[in-house]
N, CA and C atoms as an extended XYZ file, in Angstrom:
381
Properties=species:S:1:pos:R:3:atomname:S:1:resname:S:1:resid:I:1 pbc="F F F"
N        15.268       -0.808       29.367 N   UNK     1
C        14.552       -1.353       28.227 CA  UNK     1
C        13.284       -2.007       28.751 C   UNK     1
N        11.753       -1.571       28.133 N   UNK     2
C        11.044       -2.414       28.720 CA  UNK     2
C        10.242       -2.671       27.515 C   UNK     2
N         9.586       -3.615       27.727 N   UNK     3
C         9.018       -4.354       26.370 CA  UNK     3
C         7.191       -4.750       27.077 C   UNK     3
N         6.505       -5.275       25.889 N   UNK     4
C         5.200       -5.026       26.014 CA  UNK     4
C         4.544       -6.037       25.132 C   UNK     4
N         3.525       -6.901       25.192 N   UNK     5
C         3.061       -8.029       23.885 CA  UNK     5
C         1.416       -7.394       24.047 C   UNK     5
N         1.368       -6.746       22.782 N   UNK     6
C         0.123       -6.500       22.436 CA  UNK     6
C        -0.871       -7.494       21.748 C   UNK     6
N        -1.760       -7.798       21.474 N   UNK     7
C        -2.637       -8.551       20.398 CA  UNK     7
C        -3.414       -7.190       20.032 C   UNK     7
N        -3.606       -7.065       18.657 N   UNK     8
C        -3.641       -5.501       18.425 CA  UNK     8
C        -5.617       -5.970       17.776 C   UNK     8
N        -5.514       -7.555       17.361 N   UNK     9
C        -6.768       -7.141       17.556 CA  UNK     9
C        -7.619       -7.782       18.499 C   UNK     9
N        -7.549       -7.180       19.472 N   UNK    10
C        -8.340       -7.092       20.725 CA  UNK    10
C        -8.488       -5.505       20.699 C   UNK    10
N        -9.531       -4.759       20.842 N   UNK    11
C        -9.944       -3.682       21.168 CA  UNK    11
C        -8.732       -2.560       22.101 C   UNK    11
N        -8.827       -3.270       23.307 N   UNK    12
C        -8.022       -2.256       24.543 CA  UNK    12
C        -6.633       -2.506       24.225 C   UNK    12
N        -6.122       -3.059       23.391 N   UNK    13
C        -4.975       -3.423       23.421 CA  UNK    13
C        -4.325       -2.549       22.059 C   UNK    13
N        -5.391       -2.644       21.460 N   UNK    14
C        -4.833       -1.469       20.019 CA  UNK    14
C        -5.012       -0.294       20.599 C   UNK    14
N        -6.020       -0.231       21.414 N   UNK    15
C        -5.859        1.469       22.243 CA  UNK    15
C        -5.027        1.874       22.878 C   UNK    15
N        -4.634        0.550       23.526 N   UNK    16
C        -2.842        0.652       24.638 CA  UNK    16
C        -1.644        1.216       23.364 C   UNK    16
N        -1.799        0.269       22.283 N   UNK    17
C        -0.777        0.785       21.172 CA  UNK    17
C        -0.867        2.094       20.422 C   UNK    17
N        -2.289        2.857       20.833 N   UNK    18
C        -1.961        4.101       19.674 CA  UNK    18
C        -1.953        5.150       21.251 C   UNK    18
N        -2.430        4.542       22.592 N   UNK    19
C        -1.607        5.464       23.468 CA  UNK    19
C         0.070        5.449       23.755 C   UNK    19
N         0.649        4.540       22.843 N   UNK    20
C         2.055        4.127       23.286 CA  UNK    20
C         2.782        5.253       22.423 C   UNK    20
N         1.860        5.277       20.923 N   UNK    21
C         2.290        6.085       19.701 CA  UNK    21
C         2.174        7.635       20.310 C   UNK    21
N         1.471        7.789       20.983 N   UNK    22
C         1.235        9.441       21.420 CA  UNK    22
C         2.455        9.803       21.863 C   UNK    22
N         3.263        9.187       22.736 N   UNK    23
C         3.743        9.384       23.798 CA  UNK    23
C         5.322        9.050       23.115 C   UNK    23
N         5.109        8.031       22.167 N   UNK    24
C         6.442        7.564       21.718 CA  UNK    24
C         7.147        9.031       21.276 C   UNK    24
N         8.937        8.336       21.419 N   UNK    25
C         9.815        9.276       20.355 CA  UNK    25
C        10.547        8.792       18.928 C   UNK    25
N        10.270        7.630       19.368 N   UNK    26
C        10.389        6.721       18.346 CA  UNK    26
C         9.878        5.102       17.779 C   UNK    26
N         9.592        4.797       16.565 N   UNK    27
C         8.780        3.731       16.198 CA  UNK    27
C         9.693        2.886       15.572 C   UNK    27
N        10.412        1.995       15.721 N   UNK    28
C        11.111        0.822       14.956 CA  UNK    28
C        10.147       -0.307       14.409 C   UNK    28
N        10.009       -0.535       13.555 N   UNK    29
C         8.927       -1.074       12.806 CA  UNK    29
C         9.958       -1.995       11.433 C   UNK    29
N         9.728       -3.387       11.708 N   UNK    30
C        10.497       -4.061       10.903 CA  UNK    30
C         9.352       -5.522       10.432 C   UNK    30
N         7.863       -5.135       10.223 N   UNK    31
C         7.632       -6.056        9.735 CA  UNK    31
C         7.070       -5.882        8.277 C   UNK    31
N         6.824       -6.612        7.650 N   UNK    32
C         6.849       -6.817        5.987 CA  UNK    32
C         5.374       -5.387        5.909 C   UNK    32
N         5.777       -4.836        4.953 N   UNK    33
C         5.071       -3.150        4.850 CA  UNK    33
C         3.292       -3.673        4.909 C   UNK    33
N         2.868       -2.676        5.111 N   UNK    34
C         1.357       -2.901        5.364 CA  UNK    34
C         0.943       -4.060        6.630 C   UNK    34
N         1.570       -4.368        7.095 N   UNK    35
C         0.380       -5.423        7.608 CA  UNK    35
C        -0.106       -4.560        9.427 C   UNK    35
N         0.130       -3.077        9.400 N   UNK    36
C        -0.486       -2.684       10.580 CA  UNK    36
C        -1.436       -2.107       10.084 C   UNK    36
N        -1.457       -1.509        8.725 N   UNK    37
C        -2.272       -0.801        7.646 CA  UNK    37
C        -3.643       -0.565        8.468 C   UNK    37
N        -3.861       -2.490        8.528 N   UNK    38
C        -5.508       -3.080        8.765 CA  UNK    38
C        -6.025       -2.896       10.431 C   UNK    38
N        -5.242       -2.175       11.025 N   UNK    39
C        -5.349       -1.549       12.196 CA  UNK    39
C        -5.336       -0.363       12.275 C   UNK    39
N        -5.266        0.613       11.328 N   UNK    40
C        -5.310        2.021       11.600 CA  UNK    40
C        -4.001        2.455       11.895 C   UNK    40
N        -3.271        1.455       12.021 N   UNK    41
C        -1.826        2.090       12.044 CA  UNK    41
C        -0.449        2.158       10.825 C   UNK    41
N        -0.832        2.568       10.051 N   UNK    42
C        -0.203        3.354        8.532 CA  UNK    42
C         0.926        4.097        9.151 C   UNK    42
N         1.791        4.327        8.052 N   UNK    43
C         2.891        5.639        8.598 CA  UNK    43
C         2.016        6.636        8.243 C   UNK    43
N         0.774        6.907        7.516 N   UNK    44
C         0.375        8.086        7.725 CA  UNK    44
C        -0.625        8.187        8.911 C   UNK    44
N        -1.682        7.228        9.338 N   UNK    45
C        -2.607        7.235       10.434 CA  UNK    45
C        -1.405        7.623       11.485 C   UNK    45
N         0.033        6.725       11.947 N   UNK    46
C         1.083        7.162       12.962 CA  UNK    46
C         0.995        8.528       12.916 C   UNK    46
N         1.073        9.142       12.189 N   UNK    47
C         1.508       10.673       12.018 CA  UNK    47
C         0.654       11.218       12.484 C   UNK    47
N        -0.252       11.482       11.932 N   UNK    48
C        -2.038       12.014       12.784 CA  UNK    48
C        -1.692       11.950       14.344 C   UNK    48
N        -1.156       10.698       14.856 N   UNK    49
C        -1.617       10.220       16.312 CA  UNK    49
C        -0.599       10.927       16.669 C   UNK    49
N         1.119       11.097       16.287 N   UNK    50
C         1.793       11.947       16.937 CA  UNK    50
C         2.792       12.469       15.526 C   UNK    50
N         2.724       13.554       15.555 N   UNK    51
C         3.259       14.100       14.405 CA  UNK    51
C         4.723       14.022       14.266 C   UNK    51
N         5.358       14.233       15.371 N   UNK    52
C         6.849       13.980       15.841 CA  UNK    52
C         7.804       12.920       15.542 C   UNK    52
N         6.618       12.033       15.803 N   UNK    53
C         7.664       10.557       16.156 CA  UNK    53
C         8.481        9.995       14.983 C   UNK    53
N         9.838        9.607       15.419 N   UNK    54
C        10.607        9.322       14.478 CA  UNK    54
C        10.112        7.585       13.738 C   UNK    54
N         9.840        7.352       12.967 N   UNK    55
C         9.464        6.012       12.216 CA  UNK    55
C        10.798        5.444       11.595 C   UNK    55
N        11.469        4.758       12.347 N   UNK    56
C        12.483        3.595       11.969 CA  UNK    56
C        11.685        2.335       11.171 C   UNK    56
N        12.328        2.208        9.553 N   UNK    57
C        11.865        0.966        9.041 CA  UNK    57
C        12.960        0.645        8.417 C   UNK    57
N        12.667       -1.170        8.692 N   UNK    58
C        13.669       -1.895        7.911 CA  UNK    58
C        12.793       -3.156        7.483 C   UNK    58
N        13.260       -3.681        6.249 N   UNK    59
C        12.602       -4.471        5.188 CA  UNK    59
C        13.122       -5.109        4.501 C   UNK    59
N        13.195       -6.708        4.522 N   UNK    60
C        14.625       -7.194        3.732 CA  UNK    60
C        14.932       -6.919        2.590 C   UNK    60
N        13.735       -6.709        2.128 N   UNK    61
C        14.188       -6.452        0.499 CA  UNK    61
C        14.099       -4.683       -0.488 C   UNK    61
N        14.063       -3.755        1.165 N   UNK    62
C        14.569       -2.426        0.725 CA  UNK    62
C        13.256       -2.305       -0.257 C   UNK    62
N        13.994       -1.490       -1.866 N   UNK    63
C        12.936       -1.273       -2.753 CA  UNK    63
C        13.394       -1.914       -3.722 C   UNK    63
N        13.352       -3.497       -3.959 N   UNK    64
C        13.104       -4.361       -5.318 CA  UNK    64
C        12.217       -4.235       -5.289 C   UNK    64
N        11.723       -5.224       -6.438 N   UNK    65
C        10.168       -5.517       -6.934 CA  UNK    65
C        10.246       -6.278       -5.678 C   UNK    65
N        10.482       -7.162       -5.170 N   UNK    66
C        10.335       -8.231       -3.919 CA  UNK    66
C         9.991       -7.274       -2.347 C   UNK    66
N         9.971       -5.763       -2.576 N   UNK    67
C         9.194       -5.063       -1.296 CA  UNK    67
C         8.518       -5.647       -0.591 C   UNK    67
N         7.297       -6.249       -1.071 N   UNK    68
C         6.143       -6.218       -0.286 CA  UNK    68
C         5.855       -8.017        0.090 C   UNK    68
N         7.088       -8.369       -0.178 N   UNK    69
C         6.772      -10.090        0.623 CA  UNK    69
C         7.628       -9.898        1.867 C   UNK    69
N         7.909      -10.682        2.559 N   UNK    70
C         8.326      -11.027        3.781 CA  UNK    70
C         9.772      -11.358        3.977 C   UNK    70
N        10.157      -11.395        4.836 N   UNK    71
C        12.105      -11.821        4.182 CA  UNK    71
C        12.563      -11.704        5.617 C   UNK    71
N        14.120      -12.437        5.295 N   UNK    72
C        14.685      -12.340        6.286 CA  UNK    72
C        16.146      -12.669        6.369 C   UNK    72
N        16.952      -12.557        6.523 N   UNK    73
C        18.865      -12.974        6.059 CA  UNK    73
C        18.722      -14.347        5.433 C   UNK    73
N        18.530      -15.383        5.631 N   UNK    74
C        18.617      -16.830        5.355 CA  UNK    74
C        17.952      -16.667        3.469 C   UNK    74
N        16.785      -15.908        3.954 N   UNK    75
C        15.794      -16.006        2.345 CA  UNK    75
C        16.399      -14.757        1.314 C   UNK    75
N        17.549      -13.911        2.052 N   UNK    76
C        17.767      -13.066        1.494 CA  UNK    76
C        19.003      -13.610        0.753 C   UNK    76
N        20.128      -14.612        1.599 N   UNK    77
C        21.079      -15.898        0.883 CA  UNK    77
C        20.704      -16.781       -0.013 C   UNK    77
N        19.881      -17.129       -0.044 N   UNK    78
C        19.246      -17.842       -0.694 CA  UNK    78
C        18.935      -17.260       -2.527 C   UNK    78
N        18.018      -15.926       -2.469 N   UNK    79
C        17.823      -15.688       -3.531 CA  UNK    79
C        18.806      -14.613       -4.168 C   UNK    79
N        19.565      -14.924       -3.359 N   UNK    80
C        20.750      -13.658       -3.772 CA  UNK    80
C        21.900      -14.151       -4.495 C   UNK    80
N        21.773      -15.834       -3.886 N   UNK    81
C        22.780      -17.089       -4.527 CA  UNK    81
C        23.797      -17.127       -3.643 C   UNK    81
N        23.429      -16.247       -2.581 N   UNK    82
C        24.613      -16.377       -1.576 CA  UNK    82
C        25.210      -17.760       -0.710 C   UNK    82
N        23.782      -18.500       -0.757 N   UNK    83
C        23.998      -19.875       -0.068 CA  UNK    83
C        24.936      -20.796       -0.644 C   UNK    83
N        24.425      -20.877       -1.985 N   UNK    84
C        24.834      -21.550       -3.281 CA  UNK    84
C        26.590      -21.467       -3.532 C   UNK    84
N        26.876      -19.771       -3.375 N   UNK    85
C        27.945      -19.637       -3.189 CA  UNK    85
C        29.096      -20.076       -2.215 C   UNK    85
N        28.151      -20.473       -1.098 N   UNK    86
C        29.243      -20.846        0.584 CA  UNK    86
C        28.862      -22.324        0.190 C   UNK    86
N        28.111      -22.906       -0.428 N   UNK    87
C        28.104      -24.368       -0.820 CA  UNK    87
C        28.024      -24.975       -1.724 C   UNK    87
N        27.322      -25.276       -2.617 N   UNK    88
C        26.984      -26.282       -3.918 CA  UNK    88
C        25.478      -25.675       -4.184 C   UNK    88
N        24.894      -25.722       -5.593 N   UNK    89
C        23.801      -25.789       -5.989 CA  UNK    89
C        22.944      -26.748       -5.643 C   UNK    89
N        23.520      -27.688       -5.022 N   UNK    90
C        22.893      -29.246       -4.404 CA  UNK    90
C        22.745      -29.434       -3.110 C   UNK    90
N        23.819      -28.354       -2.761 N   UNK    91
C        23.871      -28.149       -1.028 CA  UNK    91
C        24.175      -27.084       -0.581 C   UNK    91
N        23.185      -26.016       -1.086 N   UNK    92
C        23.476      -24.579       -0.358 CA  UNK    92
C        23.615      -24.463        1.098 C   UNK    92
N        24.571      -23.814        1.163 N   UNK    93
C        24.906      -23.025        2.864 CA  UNK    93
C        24.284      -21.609        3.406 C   UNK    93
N        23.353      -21.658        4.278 N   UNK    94
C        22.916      -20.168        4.814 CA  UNK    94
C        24.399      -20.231        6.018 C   UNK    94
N        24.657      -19.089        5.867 N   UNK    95
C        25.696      -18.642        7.219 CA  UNK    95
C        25.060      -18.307        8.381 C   UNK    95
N        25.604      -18.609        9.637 N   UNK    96
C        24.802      -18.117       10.724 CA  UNK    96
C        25.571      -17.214       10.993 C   UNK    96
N        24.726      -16.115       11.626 N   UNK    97
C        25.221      -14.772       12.295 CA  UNK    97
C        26.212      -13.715       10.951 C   UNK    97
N        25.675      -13.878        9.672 N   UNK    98
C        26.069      -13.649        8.755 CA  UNK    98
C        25.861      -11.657        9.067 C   UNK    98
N        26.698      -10.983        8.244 N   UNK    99
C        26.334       -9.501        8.190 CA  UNK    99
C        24.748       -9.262        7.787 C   UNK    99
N        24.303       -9.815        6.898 N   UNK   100
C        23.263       -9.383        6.663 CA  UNK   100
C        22.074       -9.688        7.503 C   UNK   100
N        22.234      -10.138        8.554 N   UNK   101
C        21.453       -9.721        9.627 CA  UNK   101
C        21.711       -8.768       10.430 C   UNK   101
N        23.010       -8.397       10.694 N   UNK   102
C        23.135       -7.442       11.591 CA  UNK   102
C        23.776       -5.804       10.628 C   UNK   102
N        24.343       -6.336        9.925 N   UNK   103
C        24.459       -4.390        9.145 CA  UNK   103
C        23.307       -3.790        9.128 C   UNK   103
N        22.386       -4.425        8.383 N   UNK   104
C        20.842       -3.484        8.102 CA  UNK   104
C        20.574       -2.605        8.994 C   UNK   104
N        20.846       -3.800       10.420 N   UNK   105
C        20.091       -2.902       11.696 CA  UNK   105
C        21.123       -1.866       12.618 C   UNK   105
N        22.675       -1.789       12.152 N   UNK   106
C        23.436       -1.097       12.687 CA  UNK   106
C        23.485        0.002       11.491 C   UNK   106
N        22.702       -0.110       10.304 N   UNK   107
C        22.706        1.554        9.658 CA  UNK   107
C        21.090        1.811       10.076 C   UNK   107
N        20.138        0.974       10.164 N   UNK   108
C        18.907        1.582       11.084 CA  UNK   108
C        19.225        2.165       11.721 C   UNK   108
N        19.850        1.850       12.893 N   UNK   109
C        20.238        2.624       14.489 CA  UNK   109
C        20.678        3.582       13.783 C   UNK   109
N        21.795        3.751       13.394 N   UNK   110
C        22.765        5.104       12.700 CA  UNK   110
C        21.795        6.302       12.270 C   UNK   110
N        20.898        5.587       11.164 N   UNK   111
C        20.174        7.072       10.674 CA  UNK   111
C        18.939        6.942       11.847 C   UNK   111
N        18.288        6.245       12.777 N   UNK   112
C        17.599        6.523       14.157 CA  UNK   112
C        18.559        7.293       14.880 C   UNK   112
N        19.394        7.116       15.529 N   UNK   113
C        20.103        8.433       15.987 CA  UNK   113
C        20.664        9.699       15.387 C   UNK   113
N        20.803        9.395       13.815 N   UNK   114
C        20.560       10.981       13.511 CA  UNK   114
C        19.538       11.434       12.988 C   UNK   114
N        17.959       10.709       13.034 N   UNK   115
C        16.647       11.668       13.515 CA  UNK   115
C        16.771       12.507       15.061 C   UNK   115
N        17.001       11.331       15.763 N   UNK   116
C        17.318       11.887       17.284 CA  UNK   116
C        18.188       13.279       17.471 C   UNK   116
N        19.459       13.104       16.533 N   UNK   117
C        20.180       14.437       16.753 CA  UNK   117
C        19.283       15.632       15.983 C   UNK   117
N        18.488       15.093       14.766 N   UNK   118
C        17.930       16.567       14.531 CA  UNK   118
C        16.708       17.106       15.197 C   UNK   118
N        15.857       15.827       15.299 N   UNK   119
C        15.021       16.305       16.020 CA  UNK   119
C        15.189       16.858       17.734 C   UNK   119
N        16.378       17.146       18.450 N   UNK   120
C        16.666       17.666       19.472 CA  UNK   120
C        17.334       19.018       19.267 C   UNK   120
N        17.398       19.116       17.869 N   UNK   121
C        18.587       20.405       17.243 CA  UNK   121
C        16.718       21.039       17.027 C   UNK   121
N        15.873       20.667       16.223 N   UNK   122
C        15.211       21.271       16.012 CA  UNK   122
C        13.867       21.113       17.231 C   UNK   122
N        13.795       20.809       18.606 N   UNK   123
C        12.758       20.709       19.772 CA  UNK   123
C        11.881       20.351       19.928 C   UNK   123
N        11.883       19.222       18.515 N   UNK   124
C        10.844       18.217       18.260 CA  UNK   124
C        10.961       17.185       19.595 C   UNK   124
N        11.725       16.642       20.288 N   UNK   125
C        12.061       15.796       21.150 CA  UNK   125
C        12.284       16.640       22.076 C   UNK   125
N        11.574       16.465       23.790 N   UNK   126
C        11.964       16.917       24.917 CA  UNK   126
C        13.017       16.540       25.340 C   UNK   126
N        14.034       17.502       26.183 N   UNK   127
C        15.091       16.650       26.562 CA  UNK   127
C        14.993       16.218       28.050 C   UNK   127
């Protein structure tokens, strides 16, 4: 596993990121929709740069009307009444290490590895 901290707007550093996209086989991308937009990096600009690459997204709030704000398990208890429910209306409870932080991202992985299986069935991915 190796990891990388870009500042994307600095010039050479967004260039480091759309040489990362060439090369990538896959993109996990979990922050609130649009905000790479303003960098040239769209799921459609991604595509242009490598046509292949598998685009993993996750988003707390899926497709409600609430899409396009920001979120995260705690804010997702919260307006879901889930807190309210583990406590009082006076003293809501967020759970720690609750499922809804970690299911989302264990059916991400799931359908990311079965892009992986098709795209190796179909030679989109080198092996």
């Amino acid at each position: 596993k190796n990891s990388i901290q870009l500042d994307l707007n600095k010039k050479d550093d967004l260039a480091r990121m759309k040489e990362l996209i060439k090369e990538a086989n896959i993109i996990t991308y979990s922050y609130q929709d649009g905000c790479f937009d303003k960098f040239g990096l769209s799921i459609e600009e991604i595509r242009k740069i490598n046509p292949n690459v598998i685009y993993s997204h996750l988003v707390c709030f899926s497709d409600s009307v609430w899409r396009d704000r920001p979120g995260w398990a705690p804010l997702a208890e919260d307006i879901t009444g889930l807190s309210v429910r583990n406590g009082t209306l006076e003293n809501p409870v967020n759970l720690n290490g609750v499922p809804l932080d970690y299911i989302p991202g264990f059916i991400l992985a799931l359908g990311t590895l079965i892009a992986i299986r098709d795209n190796l069935k179909d030679g989109k991915i080198c092996q």
